[in-house]
N, CA and C atoms as a LAMMPS dump frame, in Angstrom:
ITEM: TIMESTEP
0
ITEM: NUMBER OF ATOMS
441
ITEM: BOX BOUNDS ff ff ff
-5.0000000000000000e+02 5.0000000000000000e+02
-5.0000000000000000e+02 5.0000000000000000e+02
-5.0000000000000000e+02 5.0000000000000000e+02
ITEM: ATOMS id mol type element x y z
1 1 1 N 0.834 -1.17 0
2 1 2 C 0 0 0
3 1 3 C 0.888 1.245 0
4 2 1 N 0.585 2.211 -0.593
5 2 2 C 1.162 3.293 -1.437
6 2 3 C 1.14 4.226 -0.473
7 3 1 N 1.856 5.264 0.135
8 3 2 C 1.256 6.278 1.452
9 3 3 C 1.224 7.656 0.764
10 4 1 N 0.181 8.536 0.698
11 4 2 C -0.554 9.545 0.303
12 4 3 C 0.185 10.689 1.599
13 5 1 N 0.844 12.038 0.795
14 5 2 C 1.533 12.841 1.665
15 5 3 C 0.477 14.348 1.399
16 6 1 N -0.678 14.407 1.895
17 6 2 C -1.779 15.527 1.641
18 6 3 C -2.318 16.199 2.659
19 7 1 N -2.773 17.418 2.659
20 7 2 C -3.256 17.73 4.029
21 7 3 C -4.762 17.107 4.392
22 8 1 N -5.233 16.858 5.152
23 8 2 C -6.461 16.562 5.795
24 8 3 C -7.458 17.541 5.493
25 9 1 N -8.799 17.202 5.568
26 9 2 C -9.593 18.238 5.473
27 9 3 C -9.501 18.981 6.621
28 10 1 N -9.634 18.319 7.732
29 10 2 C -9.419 18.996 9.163
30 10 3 C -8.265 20.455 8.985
31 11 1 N -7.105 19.919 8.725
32 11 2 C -6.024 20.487 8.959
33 11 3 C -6.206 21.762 7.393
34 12 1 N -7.139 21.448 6.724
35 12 2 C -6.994 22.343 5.423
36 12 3 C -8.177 23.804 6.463
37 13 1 N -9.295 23.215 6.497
38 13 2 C -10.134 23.89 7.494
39 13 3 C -9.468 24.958 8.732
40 14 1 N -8.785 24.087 9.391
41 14 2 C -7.88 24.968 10.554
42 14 3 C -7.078 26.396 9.784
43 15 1 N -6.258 26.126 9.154
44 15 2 C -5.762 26.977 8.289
45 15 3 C -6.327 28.052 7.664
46 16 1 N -7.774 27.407 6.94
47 16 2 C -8.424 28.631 6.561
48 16 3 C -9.152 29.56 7.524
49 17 1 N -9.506 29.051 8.859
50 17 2 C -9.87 30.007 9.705
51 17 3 C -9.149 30.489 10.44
52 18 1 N -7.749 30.541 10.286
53 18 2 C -6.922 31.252 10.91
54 18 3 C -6.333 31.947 9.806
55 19 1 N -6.795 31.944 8.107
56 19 2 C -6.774 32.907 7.62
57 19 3 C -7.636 33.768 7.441
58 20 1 N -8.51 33.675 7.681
59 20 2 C -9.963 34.659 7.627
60 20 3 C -9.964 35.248 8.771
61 21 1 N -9.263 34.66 9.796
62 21 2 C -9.355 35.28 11.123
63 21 3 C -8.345 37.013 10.974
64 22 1 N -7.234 36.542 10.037
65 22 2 C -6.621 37.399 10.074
66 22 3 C -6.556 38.564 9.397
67 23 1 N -7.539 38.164 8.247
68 23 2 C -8.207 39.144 7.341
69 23 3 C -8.764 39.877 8.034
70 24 1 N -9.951 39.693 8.771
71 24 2 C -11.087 39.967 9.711
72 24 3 C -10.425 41.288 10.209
73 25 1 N -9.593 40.931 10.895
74 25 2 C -8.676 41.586 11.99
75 25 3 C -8.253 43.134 11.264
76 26 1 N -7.891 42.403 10.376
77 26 2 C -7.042 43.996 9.403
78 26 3 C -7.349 44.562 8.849
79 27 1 N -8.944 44.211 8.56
80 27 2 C -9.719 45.292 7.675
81 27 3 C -10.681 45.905 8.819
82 28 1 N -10.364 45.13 9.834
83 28 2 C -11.266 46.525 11.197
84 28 3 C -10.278 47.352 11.039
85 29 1 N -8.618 47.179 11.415
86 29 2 C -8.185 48.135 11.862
87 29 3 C -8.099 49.031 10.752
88 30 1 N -8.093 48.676 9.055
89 30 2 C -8.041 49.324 7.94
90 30 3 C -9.3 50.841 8.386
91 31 1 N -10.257 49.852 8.609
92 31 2 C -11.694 50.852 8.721
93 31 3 C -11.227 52.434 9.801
94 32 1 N -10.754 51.797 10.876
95 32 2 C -10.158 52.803 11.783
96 32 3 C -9.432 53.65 11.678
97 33 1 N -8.207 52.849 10.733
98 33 2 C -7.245 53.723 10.159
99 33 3 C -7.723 55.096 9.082
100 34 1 N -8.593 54.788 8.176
101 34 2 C -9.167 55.5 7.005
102 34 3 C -9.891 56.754 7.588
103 35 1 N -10.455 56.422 8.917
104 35 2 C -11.533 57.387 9.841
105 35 3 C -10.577 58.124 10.3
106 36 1 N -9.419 57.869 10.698
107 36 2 C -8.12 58.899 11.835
108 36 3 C -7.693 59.574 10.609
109 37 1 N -7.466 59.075 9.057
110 37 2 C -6.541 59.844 8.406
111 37 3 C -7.839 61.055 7.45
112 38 1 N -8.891 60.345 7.835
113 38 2 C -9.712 61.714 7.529
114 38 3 C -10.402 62.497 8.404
115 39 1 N -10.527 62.483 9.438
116 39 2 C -10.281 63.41 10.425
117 39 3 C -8.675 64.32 10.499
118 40 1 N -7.684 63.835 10.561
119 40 2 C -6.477 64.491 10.178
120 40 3 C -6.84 65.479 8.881
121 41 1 N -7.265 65.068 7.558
122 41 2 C -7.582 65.902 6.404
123 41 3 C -8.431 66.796 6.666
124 42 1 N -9.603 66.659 7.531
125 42 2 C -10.252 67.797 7.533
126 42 3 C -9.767 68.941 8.587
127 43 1 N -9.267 68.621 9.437
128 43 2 C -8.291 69.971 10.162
129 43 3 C -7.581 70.47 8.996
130 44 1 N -6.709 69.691 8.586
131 44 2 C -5.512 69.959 8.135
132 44 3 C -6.21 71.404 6.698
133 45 1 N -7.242 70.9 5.727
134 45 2 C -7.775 71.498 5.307
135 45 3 C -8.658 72.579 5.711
136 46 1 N -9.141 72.82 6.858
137 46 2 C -9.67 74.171 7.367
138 46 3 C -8.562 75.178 7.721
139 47 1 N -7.303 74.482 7.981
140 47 2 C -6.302 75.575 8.709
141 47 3 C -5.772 76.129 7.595
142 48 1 N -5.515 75.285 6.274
143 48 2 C -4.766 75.854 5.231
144 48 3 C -5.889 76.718 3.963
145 49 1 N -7.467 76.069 4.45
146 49 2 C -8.401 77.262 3.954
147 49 3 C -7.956 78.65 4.591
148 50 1 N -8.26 78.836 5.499
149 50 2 C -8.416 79.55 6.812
150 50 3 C -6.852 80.734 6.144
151 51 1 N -6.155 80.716 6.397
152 51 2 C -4.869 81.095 6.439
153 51 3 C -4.805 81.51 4.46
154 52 1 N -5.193 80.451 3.481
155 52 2 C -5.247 81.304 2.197
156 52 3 C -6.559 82.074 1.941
157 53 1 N -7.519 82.139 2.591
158 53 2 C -8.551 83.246 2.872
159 53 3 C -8.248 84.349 3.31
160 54 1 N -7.48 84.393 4.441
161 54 2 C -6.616 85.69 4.476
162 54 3 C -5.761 86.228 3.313
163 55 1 N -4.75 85.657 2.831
164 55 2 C -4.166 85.647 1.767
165 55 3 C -4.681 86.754 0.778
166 56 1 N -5.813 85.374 0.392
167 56 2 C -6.689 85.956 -0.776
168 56 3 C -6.925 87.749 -0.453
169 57 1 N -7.619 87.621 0.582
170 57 2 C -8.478 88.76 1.023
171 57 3 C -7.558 90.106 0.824
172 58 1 N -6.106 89.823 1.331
173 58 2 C -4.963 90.846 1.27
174 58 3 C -4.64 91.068 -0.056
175 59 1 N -4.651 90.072 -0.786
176 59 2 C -3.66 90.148 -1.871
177 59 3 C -4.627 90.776 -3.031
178 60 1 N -5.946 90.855 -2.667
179 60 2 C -6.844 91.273 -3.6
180 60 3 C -7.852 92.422 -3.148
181 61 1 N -7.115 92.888 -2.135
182 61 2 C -7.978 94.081 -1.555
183 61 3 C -9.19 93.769 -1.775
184 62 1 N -9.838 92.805 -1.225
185 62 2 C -11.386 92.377 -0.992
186 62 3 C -11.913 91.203 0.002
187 63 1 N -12.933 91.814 0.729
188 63 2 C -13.233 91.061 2.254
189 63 3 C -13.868 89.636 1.821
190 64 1 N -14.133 88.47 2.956
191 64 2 C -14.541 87.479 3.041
192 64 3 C -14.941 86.99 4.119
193 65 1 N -15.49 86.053 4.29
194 65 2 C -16.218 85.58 5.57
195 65 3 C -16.243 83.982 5.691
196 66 1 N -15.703 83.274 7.152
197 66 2 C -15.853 82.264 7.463
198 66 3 C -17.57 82.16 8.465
199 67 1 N -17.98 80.773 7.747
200 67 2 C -19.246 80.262 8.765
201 67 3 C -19.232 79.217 8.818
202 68 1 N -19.977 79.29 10.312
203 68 2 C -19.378 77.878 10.876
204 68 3 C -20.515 77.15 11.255
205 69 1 N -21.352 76.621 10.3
206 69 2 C -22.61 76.324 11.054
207 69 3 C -22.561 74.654 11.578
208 70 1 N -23.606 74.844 12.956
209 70 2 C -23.039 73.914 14.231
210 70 3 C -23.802 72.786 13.683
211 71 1 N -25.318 72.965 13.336
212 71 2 C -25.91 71.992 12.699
213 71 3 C -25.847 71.067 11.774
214 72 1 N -25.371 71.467 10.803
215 72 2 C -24.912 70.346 9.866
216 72 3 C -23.557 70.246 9.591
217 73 1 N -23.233 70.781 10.211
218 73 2 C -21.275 70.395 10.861
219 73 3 C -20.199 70.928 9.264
220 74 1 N -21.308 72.24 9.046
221 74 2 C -20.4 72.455 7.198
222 74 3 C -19.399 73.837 7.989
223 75 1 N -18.537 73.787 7.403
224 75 2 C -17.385 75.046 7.087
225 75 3 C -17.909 75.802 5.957
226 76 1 N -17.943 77.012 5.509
227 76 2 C -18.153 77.716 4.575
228 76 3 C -17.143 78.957 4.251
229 77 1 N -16.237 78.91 3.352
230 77 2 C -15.048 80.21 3.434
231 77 3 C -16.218 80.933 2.498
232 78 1 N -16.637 81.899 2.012
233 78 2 C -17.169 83.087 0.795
234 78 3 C -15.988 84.591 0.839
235 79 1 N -16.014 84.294 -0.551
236 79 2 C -14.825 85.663 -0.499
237 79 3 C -15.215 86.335 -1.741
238 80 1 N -15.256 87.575 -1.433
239 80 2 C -15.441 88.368 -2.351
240 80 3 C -14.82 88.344 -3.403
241 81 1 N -14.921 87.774 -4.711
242 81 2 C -14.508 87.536 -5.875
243 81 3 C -14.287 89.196 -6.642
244 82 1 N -14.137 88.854 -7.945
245 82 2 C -13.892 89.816 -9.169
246 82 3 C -15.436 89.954 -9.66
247 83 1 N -15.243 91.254 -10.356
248 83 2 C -17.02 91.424 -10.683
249 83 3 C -17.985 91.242 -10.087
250 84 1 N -18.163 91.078 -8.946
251 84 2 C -18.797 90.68 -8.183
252 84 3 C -19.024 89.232 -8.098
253 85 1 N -18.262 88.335 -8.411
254 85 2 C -18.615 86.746 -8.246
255 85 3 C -17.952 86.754 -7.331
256 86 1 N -18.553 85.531 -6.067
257 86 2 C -18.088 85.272 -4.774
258 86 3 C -17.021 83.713 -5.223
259 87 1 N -16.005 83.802 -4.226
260 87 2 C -15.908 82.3 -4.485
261 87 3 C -15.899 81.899 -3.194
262 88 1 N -16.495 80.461 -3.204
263 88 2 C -16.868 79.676 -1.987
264 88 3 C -16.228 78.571 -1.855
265 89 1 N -15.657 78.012 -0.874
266 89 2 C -15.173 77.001 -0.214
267 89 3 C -15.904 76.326 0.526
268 90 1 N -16.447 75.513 0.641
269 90 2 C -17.446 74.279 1.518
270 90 3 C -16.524 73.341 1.725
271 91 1 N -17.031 72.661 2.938
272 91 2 C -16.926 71.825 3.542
273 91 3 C -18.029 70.774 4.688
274 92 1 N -18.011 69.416 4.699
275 92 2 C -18.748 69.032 5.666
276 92 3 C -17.955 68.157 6.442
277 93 1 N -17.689 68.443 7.667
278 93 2 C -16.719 67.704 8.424
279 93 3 C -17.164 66.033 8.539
280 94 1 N -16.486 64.932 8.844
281 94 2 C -17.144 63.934 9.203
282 94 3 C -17.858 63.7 10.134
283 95 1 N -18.733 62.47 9.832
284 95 2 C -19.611 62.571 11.009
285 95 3 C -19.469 62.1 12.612
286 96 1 N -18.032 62.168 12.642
287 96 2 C -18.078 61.755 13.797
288 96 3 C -16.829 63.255 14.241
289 97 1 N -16.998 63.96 13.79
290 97 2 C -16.586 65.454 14.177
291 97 3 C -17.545 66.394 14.271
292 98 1 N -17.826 66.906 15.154
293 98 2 C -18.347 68.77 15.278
294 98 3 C -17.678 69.369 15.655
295 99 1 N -17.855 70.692 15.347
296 99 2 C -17.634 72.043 15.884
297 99 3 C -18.347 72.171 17.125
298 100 1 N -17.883 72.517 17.673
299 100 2 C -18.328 71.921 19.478
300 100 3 C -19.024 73.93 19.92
301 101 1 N -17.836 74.797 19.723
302 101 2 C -18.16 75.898 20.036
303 101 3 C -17.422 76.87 18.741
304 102 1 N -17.774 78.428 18.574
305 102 2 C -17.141 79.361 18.162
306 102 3 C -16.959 80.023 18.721
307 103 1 N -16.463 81.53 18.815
308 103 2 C -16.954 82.806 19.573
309 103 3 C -17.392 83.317 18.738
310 104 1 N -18.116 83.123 17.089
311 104 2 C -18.865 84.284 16.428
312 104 3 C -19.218 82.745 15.235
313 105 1 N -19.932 82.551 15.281
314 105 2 C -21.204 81.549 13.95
315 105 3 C -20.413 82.065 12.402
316 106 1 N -20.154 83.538 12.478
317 106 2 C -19.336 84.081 10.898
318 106 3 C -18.735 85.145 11.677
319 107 1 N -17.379 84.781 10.757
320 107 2 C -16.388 85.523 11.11
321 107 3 C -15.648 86.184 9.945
322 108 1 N -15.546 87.871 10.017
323 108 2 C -15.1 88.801 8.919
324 108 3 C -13.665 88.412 8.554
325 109 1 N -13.409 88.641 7.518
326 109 2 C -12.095 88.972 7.11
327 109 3 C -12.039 90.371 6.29
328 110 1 N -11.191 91.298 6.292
329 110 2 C -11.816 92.845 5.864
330 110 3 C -10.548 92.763 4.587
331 111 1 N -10.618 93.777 4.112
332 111 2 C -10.169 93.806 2.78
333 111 3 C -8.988 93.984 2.801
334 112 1 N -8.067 94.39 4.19
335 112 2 C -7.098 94.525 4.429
336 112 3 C -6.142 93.25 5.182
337 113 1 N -6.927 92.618 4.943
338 113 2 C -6.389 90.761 5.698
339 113 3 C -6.484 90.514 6.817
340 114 1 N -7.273 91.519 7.77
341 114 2 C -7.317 91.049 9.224
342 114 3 C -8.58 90.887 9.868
343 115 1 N -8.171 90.048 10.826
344 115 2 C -9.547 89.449 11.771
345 115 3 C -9.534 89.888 13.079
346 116 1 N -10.689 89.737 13.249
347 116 2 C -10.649 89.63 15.288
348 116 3 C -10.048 88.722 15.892
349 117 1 N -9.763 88.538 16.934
350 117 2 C -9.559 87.309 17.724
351 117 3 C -10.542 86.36 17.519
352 118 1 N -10.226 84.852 17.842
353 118 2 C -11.484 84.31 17.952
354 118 3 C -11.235 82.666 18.437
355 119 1 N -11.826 81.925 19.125
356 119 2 C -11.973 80.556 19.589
357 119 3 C -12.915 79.571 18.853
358 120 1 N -12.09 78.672 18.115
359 120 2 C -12.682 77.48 17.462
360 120 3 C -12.118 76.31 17.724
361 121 1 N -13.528 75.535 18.157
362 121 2 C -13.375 73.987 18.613
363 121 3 C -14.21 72.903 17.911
364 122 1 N -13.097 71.974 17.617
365 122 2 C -13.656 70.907 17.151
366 122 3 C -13.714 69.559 17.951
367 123 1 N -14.809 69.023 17.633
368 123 2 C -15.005 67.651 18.555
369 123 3 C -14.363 66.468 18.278
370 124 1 N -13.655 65.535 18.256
371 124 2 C -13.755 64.318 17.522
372 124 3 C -14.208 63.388 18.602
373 125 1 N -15.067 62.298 18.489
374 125 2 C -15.476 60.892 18.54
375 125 3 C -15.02 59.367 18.517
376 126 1 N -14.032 60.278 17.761
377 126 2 C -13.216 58.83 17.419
378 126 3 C -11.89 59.068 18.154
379 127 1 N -11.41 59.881 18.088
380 127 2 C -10.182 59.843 18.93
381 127 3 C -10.217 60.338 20.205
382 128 1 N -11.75 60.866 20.608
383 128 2 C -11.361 61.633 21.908
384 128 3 C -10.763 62.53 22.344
385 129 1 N -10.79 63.174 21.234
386 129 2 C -9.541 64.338 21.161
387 129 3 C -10.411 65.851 21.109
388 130 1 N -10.461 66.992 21.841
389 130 2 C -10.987 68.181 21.176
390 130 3 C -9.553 69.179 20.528
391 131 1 N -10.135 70.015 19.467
392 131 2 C -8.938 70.323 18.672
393 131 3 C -9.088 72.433 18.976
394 132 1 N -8.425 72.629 19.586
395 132 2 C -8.596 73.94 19.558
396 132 3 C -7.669 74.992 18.87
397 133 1 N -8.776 76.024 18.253
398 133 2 C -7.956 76.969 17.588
399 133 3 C -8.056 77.924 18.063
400 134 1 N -7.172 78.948 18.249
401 134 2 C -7.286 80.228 19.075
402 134 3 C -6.576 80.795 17.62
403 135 1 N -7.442 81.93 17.102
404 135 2 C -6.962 82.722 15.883
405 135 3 C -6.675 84.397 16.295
406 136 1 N -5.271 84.43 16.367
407 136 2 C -4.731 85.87 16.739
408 136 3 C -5.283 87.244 16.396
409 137 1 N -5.498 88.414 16.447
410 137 2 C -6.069 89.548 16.328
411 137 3 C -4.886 89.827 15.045
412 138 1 N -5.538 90.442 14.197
413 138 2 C -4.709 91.06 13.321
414 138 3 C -4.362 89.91 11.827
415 139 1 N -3.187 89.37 11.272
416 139 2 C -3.087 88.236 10.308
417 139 3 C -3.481 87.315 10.219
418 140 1 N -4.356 86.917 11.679
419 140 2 C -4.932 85.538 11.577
420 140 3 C -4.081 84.201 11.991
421 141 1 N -3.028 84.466 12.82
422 141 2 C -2.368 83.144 12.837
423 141 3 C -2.973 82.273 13.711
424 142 1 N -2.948 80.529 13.307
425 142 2 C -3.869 79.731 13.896
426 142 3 C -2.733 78.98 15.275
427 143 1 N -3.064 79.117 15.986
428 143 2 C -2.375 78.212 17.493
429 143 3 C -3.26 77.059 17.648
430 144 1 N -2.562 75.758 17.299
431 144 2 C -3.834 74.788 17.525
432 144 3 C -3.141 73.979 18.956
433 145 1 N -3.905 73.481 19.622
434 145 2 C -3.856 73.268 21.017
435 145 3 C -4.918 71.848 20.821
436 146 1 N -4.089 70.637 21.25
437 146 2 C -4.646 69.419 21.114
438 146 3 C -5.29 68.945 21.984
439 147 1 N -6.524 68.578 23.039
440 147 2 C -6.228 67.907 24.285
441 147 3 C -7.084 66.629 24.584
């Protein structure tokens, strides 16, 4: 009698659920991962709106306005365009971010590039993290403060 060198069904079985197990595993943390690196994008993109809104506003002797509405968790830059066309910047943060507080719902930018002071907070959910911006009187520089 001839001896057969094959795996078992048993032993083929074991294997595959300790490969599926491991799949399983890495596409949760994939899911998690994708949620942290877009939460990262949407800061990262309000601060570098934020900061070429000023820009704009200076470099084109014409005012603009940030709004921050709490309800449907959108960013809105509007800046006084050419000819009178506005251009707008939107945004809707994810949903597991809000804007927690402002000190002003819309906030000026004047034709000369400067702002008021002002306090903006964002929530996150997923990391537990609130993200604070304290925006300086005058050019607008952003101090972000993690905690």
């Amino acid at each position: 009698m001839k001896k057969h060198q094959a795996f078992t069904l048993l032993e083929t079985m074991i294997s595959l659920g300790i490969v599926c197990s491991l799949l399983i595993i890495s596409l949760y943390n994939l899911k998690g991962y994708q949620a942290h690196v877009e939460e990262q994008q949407s800061l990262i993109w309000f601060k570098d709106s934020f900061k070429n809104a000023f820009n704009y506003c200076y470099l084109n002797k014409r005012s603009g306005s940030l709004f921050l509405n709490q309800d449907d968790n959108k960013i809105t830059f509007d800046l006084d365009g050419k000819n009178g066309k506005r251009k707008i910047y939107q945004k809707k943060l994810p949903t597991f971010m809000s804007i927690v507080s402002a000190s002003a719902t819309g906030y000026r930018i004047s034709s000369n590039g400067q702002g008021a002071p002002v306090t903006i907070i964002f929530k996150s959910t997923l990391t537990k993290k609130k993200y604070i911006y304290k925006i300086q009187m005058g050019w607008g520089e952003i101090n972000e403060i993690k905690t």
